[in-house]
N, CA, C and O atoms as CSV, one atom per row, in Angstrom:
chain,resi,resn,atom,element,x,y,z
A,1,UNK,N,N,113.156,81.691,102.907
A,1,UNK,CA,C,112.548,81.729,101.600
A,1,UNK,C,C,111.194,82.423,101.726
A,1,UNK,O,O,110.312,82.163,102.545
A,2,UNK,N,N,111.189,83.353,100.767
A,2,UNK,CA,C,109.689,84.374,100.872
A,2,UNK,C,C,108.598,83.520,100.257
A,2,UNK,O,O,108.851,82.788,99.301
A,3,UNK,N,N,107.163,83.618,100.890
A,3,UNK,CA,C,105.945,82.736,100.010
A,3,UNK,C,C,105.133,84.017,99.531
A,3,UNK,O,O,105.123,85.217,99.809
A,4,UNK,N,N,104.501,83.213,98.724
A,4,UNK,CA,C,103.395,84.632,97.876
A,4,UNK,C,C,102.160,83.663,97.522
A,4,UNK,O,O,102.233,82.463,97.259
A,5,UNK,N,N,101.150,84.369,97.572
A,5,UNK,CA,C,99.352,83.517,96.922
A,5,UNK,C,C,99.269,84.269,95.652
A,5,UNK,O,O,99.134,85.444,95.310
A,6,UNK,N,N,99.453,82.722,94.907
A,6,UNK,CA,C,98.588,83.047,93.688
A,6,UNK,C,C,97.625,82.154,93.065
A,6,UNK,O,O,97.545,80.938,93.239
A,7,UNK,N,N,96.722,83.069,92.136
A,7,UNK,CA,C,95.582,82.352,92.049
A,7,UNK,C,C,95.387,81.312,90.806
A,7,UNK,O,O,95.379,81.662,89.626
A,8,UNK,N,N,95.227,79.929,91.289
A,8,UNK,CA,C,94.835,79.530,89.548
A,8,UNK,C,C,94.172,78.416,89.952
A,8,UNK,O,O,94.086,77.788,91.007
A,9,UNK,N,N,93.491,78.273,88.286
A,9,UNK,CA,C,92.107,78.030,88.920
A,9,UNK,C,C,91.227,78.040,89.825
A,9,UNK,O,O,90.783,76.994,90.298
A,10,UNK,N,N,90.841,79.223,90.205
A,10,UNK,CA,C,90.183,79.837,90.855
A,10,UNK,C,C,90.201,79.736,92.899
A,10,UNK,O,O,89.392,79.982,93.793
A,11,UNK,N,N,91.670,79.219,92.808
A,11,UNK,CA,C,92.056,78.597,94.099
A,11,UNK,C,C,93.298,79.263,94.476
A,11,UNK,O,O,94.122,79.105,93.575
A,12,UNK,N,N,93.697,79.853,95.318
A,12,UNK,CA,C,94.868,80.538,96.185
A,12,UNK,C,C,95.857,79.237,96.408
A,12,UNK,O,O,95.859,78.222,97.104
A,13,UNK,N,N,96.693,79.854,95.414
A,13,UNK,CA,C,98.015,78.669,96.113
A,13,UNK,C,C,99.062,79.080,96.713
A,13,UNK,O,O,99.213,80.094,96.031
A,14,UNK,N,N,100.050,79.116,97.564
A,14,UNK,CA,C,100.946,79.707,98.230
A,14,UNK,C,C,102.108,78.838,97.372
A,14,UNK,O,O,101.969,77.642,97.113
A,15,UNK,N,N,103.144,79.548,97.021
A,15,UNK,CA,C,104.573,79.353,96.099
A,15,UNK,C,C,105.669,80.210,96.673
A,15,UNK,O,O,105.407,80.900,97.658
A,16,UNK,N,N,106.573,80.225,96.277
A,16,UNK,CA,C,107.743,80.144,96.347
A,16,UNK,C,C,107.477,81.897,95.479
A,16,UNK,O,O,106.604,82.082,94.631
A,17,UNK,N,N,108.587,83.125,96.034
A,17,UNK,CA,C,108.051,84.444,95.606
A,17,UNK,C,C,108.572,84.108,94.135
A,17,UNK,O,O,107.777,84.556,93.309
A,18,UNK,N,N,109.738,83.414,93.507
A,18,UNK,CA,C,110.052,83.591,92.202
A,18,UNK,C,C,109.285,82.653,91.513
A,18,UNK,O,O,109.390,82.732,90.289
A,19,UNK,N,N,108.427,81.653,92.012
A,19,UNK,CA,C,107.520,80.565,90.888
A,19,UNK,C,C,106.387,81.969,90.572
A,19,UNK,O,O,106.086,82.337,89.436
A,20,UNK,N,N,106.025,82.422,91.484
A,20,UNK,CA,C,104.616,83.611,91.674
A,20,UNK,C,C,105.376,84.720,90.286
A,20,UNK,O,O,104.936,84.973,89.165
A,21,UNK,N,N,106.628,85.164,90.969
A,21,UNK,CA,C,107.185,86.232,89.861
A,21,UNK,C,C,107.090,85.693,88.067
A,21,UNK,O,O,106.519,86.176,87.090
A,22,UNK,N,N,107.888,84.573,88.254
A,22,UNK,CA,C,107.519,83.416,86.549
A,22,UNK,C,C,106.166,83.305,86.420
A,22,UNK,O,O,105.858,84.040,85.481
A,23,UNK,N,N,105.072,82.707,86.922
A,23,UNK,CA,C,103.721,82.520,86.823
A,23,UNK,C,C,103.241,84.295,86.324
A,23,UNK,O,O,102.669,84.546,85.263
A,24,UNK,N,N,103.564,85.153,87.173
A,24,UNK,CA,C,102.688,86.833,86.820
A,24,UNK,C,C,103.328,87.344,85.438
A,24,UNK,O,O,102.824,88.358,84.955
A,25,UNK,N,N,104.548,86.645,84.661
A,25,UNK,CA,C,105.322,87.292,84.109
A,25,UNK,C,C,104.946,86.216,82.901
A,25,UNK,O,O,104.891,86.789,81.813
A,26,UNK,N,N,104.697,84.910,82.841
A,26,UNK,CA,C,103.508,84.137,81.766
A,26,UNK,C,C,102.139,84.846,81.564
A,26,UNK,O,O,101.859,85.417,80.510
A,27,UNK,N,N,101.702,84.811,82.124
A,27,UNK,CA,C,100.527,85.686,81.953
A,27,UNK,C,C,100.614,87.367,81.195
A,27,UNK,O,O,100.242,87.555,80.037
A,28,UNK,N,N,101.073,88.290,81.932
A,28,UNK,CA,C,101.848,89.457,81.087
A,28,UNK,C,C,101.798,89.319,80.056
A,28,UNK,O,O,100.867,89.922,79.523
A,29,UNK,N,N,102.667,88.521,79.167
A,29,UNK,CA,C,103.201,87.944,78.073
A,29,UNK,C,C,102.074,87.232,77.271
A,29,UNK,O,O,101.796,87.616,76.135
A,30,UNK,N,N,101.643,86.540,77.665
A,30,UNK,CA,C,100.649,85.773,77.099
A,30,UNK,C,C,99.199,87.049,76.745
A,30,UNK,O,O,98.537,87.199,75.718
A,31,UNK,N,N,99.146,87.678,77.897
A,31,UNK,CA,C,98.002,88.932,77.682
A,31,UNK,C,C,98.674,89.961,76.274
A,31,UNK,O,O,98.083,90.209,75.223
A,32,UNK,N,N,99.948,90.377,76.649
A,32,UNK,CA,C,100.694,91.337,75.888
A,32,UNK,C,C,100.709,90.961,74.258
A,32,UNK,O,O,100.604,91.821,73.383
A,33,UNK,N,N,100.893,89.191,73.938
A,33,UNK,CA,C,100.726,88.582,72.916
A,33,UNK,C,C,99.386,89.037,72.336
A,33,UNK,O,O,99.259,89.962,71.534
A,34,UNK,N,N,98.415,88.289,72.826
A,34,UNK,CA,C,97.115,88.698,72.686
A,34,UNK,C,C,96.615,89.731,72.238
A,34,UNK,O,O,95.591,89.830,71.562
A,35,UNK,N,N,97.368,90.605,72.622
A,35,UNK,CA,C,96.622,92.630,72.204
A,35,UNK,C,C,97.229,92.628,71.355
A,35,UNK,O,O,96.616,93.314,70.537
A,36,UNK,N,N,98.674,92.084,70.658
A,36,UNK,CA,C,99.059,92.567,69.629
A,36,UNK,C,C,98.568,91.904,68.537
A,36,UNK,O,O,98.448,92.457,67.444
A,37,UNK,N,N,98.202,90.486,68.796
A,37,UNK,CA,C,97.453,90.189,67.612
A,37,UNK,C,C,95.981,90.371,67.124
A,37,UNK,O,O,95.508,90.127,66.015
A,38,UNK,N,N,95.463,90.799,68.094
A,38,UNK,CA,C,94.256,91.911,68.126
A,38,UNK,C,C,94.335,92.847,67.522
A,38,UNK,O,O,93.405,93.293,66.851
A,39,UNK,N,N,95.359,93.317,67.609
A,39,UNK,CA,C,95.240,94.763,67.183
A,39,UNK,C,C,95.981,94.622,65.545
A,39,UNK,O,O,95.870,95.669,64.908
A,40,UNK,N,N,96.672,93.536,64.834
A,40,UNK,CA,C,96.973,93.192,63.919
A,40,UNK,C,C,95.783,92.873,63.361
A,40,UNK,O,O,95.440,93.531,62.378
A,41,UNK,N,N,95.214,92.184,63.681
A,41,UNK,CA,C,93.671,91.994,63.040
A,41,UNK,C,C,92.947,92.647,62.243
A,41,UNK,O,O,92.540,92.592,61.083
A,42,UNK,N,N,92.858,93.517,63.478
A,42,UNK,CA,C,92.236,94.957,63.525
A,42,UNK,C,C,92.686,95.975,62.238
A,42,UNK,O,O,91.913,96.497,61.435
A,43,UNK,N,N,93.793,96.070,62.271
A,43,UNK,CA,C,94.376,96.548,60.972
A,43,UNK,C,C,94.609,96.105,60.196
A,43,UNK,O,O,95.185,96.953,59.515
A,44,UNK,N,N,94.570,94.734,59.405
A,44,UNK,CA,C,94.300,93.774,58.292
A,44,UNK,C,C,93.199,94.137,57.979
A,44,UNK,O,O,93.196,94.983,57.085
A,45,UNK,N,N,91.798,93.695,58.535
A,45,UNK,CA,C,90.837,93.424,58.281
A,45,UNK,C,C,90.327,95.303,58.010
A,45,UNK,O,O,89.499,95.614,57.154
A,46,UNK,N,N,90.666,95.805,58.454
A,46,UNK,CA,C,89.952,97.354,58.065
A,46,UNK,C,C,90.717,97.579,56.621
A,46,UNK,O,O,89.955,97.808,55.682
A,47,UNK,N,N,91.847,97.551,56.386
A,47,UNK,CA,C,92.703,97.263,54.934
A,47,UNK,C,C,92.195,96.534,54.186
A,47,UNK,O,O,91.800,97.112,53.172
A,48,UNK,N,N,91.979,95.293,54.219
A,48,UNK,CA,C,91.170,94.242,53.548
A,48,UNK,C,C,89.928,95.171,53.044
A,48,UNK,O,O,89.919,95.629,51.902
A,49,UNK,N,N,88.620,95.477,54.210
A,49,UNK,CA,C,87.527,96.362,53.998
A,49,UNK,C,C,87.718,97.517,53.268
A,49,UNK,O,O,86.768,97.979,52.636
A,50,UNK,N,N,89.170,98.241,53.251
A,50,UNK,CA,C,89.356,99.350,52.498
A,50,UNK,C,C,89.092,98.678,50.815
A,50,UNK,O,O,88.311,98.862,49.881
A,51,UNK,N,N,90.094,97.944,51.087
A,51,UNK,CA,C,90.358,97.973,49.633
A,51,UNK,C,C,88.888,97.122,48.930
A,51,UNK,O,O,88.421,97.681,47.938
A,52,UNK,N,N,88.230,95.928,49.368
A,52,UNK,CA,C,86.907,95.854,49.090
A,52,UNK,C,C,86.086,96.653,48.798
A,52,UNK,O,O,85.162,96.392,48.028
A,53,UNK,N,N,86.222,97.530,49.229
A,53,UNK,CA,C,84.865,98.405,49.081
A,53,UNK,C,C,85.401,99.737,47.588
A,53,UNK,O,O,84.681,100.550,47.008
A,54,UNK,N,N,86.643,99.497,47.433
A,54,UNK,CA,C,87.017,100.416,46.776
A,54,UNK,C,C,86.328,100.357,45.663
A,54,UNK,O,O,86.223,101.567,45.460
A,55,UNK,N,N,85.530,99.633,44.392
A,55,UNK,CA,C,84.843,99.633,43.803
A,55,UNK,C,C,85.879,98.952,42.570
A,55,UNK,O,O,85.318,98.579,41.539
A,56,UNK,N,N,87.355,98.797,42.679
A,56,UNK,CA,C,87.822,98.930,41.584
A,56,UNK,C,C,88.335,96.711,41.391
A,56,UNK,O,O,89.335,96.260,40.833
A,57,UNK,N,N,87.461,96.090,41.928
A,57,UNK,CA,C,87.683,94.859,41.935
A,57,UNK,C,C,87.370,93.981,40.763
A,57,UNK,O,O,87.473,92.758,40.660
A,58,UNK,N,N,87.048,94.696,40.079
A,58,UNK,CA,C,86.684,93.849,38.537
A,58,UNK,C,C,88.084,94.229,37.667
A,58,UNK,O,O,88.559,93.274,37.052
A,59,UNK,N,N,88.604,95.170,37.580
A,59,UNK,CA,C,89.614,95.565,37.147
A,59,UNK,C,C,90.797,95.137,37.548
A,59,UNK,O,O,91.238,95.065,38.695
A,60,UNK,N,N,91.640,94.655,35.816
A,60,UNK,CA,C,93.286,94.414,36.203
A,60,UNK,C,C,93.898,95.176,36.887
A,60,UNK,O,O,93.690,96.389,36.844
A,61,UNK,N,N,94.801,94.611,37.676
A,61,UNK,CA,C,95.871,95.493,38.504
A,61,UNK,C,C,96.846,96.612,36.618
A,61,UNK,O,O,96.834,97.820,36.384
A,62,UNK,N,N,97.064,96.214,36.331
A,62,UNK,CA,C,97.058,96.764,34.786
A,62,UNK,C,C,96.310,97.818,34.438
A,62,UNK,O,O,96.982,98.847,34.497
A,63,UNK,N,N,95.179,98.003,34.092
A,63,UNK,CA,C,93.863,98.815,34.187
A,63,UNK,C,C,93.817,99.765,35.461
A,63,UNK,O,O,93.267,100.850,35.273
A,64,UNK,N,N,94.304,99.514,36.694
A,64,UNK,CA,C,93.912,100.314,37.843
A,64,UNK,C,C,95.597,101.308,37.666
A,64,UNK,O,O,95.606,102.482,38.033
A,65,UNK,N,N,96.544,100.834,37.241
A,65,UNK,CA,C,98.021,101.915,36.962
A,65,UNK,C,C,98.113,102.334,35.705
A,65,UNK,O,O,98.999,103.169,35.518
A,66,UNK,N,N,97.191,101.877,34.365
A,66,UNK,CA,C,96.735,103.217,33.962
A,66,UNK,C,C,96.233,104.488,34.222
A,66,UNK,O,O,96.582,105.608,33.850
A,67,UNK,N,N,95.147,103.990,35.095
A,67,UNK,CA,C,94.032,105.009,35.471
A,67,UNK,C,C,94.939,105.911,36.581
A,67,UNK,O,O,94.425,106.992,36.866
A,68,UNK,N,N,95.928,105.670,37.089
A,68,UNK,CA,C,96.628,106.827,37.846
A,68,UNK,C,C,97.319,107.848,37.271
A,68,UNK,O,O,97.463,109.008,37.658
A,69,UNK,N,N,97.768,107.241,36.217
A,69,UNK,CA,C,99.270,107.624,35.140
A,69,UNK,C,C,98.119,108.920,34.792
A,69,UNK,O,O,98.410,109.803,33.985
């Protein structure tokens, strides 16, 4: 059976190579999660800011599809 060091909490533990492979492959995932809801954010909140700033917030949604027509 192959061993591998990995680190958690800030301590080297020696495992088993497929607990190490599951443990690097939680993390991945958990990081990979992370950026995408970052980056969802990221593009809400600049949309949100778009449309805030658009000036047209006193006005019915009614009033704003006239003004295109």
């Amino acid at each position: 059976m192959s061993r591998d060091v990995i680190n958690v909490g800030g301590e080297e533990v020696e495992v088993r190579e497929d607990t190490a492979k599951s443990y690097r492959g939680v993390i991945w995932a958990l990081l990979s999660v992370g950026i995408i809801v970052a980056i969802a954010a990221v593009l809400f909140l600049g949309g949100f800011l778009k449309t805030a700033s658009d000036g047209n917030l006193d006005k019915s949604p009614a009033e704003i599809e006239t003004q295109r027509q």
